[in-house]
N, C-alpha and C positions, 0 to 999 in steps of 0.2 A: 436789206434783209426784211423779208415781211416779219409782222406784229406779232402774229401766233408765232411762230419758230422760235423769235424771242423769248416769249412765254413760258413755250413749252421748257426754251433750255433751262432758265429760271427754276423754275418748278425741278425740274431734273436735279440742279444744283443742289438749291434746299435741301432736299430728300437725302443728298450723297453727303452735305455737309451733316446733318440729324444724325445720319446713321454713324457717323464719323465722332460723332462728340461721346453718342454713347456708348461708343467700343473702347475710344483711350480718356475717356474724362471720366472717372468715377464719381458717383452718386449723381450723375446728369437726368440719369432716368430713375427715380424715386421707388421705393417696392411697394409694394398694398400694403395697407394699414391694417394690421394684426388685427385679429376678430379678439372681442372682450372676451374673458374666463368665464365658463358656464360658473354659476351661483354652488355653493356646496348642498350637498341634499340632503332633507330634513323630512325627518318621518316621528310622529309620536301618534300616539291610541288615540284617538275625541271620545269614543264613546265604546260601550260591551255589554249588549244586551244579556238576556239569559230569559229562556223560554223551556216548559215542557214541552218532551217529544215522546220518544215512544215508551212505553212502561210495560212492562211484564210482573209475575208475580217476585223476581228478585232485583229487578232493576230500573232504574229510571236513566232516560238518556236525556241530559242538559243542555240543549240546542242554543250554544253559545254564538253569538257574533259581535266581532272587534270590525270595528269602522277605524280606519287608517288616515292620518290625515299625511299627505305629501306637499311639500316646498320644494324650491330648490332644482336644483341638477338632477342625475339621473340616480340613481339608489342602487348597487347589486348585491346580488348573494342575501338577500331578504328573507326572513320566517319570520312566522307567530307559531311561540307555542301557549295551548292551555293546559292547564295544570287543578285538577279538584281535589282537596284536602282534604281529610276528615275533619270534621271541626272539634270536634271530641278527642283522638285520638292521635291527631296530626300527620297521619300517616296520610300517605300519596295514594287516590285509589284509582285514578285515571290520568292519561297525560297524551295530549293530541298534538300532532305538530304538523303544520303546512309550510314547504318551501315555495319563495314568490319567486324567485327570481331576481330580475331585474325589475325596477319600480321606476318607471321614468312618467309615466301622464299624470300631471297634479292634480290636487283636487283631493277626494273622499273614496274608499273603495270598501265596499265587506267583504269579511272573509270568516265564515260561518267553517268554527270548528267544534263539532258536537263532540261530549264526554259521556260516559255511562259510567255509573255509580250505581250501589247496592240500594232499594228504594229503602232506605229510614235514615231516622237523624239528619242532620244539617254539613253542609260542607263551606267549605272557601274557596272560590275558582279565582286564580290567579291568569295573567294573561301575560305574556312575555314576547315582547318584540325586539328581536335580532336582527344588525345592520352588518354584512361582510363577519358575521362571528362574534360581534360585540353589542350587547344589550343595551339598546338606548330609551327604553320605556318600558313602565308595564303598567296595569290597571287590576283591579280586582274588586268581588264583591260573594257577598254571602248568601247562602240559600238554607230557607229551614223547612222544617216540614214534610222533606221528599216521601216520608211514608205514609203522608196523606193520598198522594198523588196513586188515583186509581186503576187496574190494570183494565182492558176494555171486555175481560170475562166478568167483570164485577160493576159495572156499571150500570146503575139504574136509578129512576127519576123517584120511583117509588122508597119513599121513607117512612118511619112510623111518626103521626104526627106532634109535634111539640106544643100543646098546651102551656101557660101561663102559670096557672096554680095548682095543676093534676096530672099524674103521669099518663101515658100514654096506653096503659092499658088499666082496664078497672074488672074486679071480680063481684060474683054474685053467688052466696051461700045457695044452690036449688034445693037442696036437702040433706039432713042426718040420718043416718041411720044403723043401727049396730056398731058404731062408734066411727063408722067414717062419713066422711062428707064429700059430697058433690059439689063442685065449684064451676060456676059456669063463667067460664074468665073471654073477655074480650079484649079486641086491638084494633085502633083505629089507625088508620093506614091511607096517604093523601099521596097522590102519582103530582108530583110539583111540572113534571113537564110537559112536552106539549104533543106528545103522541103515546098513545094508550099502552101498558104495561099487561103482559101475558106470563104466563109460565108462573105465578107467585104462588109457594106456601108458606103456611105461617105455624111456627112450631113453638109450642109452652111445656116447656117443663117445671116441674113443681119439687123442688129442695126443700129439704128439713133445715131452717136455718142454723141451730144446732151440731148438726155432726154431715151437713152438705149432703146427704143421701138423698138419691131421687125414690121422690115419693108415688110420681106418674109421669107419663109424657104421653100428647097425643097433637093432631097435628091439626088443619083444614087447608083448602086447598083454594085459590083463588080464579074466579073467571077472571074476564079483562077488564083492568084497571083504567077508567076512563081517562084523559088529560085534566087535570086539576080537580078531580074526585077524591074523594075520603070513603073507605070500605070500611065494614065494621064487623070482620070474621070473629064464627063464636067457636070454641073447645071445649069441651066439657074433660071434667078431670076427677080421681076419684081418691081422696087422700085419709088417710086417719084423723079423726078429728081431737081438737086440743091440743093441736100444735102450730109452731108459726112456721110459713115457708116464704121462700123469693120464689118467683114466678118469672122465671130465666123465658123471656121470648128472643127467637130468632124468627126472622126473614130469609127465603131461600127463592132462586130462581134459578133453574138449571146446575142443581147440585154445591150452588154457591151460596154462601150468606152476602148481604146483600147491608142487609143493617140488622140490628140488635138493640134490646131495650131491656129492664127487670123491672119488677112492681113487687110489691111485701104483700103477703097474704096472711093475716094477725086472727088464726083459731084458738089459741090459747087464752083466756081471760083475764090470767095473771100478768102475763107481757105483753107488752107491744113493741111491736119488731116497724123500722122505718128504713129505707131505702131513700138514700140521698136524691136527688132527679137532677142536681147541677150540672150542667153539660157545656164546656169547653172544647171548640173543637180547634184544633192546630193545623190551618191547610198550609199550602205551598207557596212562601211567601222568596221573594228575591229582592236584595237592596241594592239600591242605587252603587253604581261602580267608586273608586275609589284611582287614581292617576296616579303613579310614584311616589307613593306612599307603602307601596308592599302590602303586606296580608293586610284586611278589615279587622281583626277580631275584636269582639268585644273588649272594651277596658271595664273593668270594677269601678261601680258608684262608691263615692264618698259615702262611709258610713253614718246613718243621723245621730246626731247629738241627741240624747237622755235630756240631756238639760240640769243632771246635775255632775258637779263638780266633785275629783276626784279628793281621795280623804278622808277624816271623819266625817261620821253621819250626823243628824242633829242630837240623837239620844246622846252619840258619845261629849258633842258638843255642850250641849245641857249638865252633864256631868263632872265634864272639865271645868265649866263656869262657878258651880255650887262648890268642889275643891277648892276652888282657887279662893270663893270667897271664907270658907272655913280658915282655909290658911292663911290669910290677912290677919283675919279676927284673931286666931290666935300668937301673933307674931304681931299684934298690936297688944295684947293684953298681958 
């Protein structure tokens, strides 16, 4: 018999024995080796900005965004909701909610869910992150200020300037006469920005400080406000003399007040009338987030210690001692 026919039978064999072992010999041919269990998935907040957006004359919208941190396996049935408190009131005044779906590519993702609240006072935005129906994280933080936050009819660079040790508008007696007085009152006015300011006028009215009656009003009207200029609009005003008034100025552009200032006007001899100039201004401030911890709110400071101790005072102390020694003396003698 030739070599190869050999062979081939051989080989024939083999194959028919193989096939043979793995029909009636059980576990002869092994199964594949079961793929590992995907990892459980893990989703919590890293981080939740907060930004202004848009503002109107009753509302500000909170352009919040939660950065999402994902682990793990694949995530379903996923939201974020945001939730803005009153801080004051604690009442709920907005609440935004996005479904994710399914959450399977790891990594970081944003998910920018803006609120709109009433522009004043301070709120608490809360963040709430939902996995299949069950809240597995939240974050939060505070915002104060929102009725600093200006609507874009009211915006402008031109303000009246803030002086160090005088206010921002100063008067000048022009003249007496039959018992009233001319006042020729000025307002200095600086455009902080960088493109020149149109449409401005500047309005003083003049109050009886006394019983608040206006005593005059008149107005001037401004050209264009150059970029980092100071203007120095004059009014003439014509008031009773020997009396004291506040010198109520406004700012307008486009039927809007824009800013506002008052100065004391002191005609009376006998008094002297003075106008505070301390100026705090409260703008739009947002705190750092807060992780699983629930609301930010403030906690109350520890109150400080007096320093003195609760009890008699020293008078009664002093009193109690001279008793005491009266009473010896006599209960020795």
């Amino acid at each position: 018999m030739r070599p190869e026919a050999l062979l081939g039978g051989a080989a024939a064999a083999g194959v028919l024995v193989a096939v043979a072992l793995a029909v009636f010999v059980p576990g002869f041919v092994s199964a594949p080796a079961p793929e590992p269990d995907e990892p459980p998935a893990r989703l919590d907040v890293a981080e939740m900005t907060l930004s202004a957006g848009a503002v109107t004359g009753e509302t500000a919208t909170l352009e919040t965004t939660v950065f999402l941190r994902h682990h793990g396996g694949s995530a379903e049935n996923v939201s974020v909701e945001v939730r803005a408190t009153d801080a004051d009131s604690g009442l709920v005044a907005d609440t935004t909610r996005r479904d994710l779906g399914t959450v399977d590519n790891r990594g970081e993702r944003e998910v920018p869910l803006p609120v709109t609240v009433p522009r004043e006072g301070g709120y608490e935005v809360t963040t709430l992150l939902y996995v299949d129906g069950e809240r597995v994280d939240d974050a939060s933080a505070s915002v104060r200020g929102v009725g600093a936050l200006t609507p874009p009819y009211a915006e402008s660079t031109a303000r009246f300037h803030e002086f160090p040790d005088r206010p921002s508008v100063e008067y000048r007696v022009a003249s007496v006469d039959d018992g009233r007085a001319t006042l020729n009152v000025t307002g200095y006015l600086t455009n902080g920005g960088d493109d020149p300011e149109s449409g401005l006028r500047l309005e003083v009215t003049a109050r009886q400080a006394d019983s608040d009656v206006v005593a005059d009003r008149s107005e001037a009207r401004l050209g264009d406000l150059a970029a980092g200029r100071t203007a120095r609009p004059n009014v003439r005003l014509s008031v009773p003399d020997d009396y004291n008034y506040y010198l109520d100025v406004a700012l307008w552009r486009d039927g809007v007040i824009i800013d506002t200032t008052r100065a004391a006007a002191n005609l009376d001899p006998e008094e002297t009338l003075s106008v505070n100039e301390t100026r705090r201004e409260v703008g739009f401030e947002a705190s750092d987030f807060e992780t699983g911890g629930g609301s930010a709110a403030d906690r109350p400071e520890a109150e400080e210690s007096t320093g003195e101790q609760p009890g008699f005072g020293p008078v009664v102390a002093v009193v109690a001692l001279l008793s005491g020694l009266l009473a010896a003396r006599r209960w020795s003698a």
